[in-house]
ZAMAR-709141 format. One line per 8 residues: number of its first residue (from 1); their letters; for each residue x, y, z of C-alpha. Coordinates in Angstrom, 1 decimal. Example, Ala and Ser with C-alpha at 12.3 -4.5 7.8 and 13.67 -1.06 7.14 Angstrom:
BEGIN
1	AS	12.3 -4.5 7.8; 13.7 -1.1 7.1 .
//
This chain:
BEGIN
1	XXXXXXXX	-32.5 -79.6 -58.1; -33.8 -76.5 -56.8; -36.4 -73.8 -58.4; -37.4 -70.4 -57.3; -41.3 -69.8 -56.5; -41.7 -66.4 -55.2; -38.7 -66.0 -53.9; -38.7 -69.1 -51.7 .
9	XXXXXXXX	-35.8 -71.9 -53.2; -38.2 -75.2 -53.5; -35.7 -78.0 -53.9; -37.2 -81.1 -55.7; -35.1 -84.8 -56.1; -36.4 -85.8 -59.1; -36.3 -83.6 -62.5; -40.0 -84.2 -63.5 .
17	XXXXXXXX	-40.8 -82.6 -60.3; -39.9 -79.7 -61.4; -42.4 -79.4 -64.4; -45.0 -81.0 -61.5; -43.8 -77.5 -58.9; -44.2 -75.2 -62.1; -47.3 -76.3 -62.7; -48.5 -75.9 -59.3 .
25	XXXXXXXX	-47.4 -72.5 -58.8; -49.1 -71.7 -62.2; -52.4 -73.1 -61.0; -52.0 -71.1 -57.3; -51.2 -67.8 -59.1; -54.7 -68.0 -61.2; -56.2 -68.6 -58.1; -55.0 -65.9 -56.3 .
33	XXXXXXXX	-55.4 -63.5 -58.8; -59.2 -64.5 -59.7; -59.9 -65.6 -56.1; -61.6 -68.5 -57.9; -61.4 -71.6 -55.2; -64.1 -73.5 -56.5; -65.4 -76.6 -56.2; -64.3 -75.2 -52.3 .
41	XXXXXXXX	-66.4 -72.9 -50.5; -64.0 -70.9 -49.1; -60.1 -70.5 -49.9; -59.4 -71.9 -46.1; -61.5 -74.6 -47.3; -59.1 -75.0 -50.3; -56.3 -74.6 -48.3; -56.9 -77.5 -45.6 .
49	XXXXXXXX	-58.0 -79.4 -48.9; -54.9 -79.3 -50.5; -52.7 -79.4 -47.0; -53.6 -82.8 -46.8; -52.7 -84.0 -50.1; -48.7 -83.3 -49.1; -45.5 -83.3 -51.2; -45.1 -80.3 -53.3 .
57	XXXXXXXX	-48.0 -78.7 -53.1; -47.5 -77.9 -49.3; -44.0 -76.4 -50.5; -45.8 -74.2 -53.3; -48.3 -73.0 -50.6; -45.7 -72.2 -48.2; -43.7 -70.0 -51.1; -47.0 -68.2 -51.9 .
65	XXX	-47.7 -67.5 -47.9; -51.0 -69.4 -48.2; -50.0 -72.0 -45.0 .
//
C-alpha cells in the first residue's frame, strides 16, 4: 500500500499503517506550522528524538524534509 505525504510515495505493508502514517503527518504539519516542539528544546532536539524511535516516522520526516 502506498500513500502520498508531500509529494513523497510512503509505502506501508500493513493497512493500519496507513491511518498510523496519516496521523503522523498530521501531527508534523501542526508542528511545523506553530513551530511548537515542546516538551523538546529545540526542533533538532525533536528531530534526533524522534530519529531514534524508527519505522514510519523516519519516513514522514524524510517526506516533510525534516531529516
Amino acid at each position: 500500500m502506498e500513500l502520498q505525504i508531500n509529494g513523497t510515495t510512503i509505502r506501508v505493508e500493513v493497512k493500519s499503517d496507513l491511518a498510523v502514517a496519516r496521523r503522523i503527518s498530521a501531527h508534523m504539519e501542526r508542528r511545523i506550522r506553530e513551530d511548537d516542539w515542546l516538551p523538546y528544546k529545540t526542533k533538532q532536539d525533536a528531530l534526533n528524538a524522534w530519529k531514534k524511535l524508527g519505522g514510519i516516522r523516519v519516513d514522514v520526516l524524510q517526506a516533510y524534509g525534516l531529516i
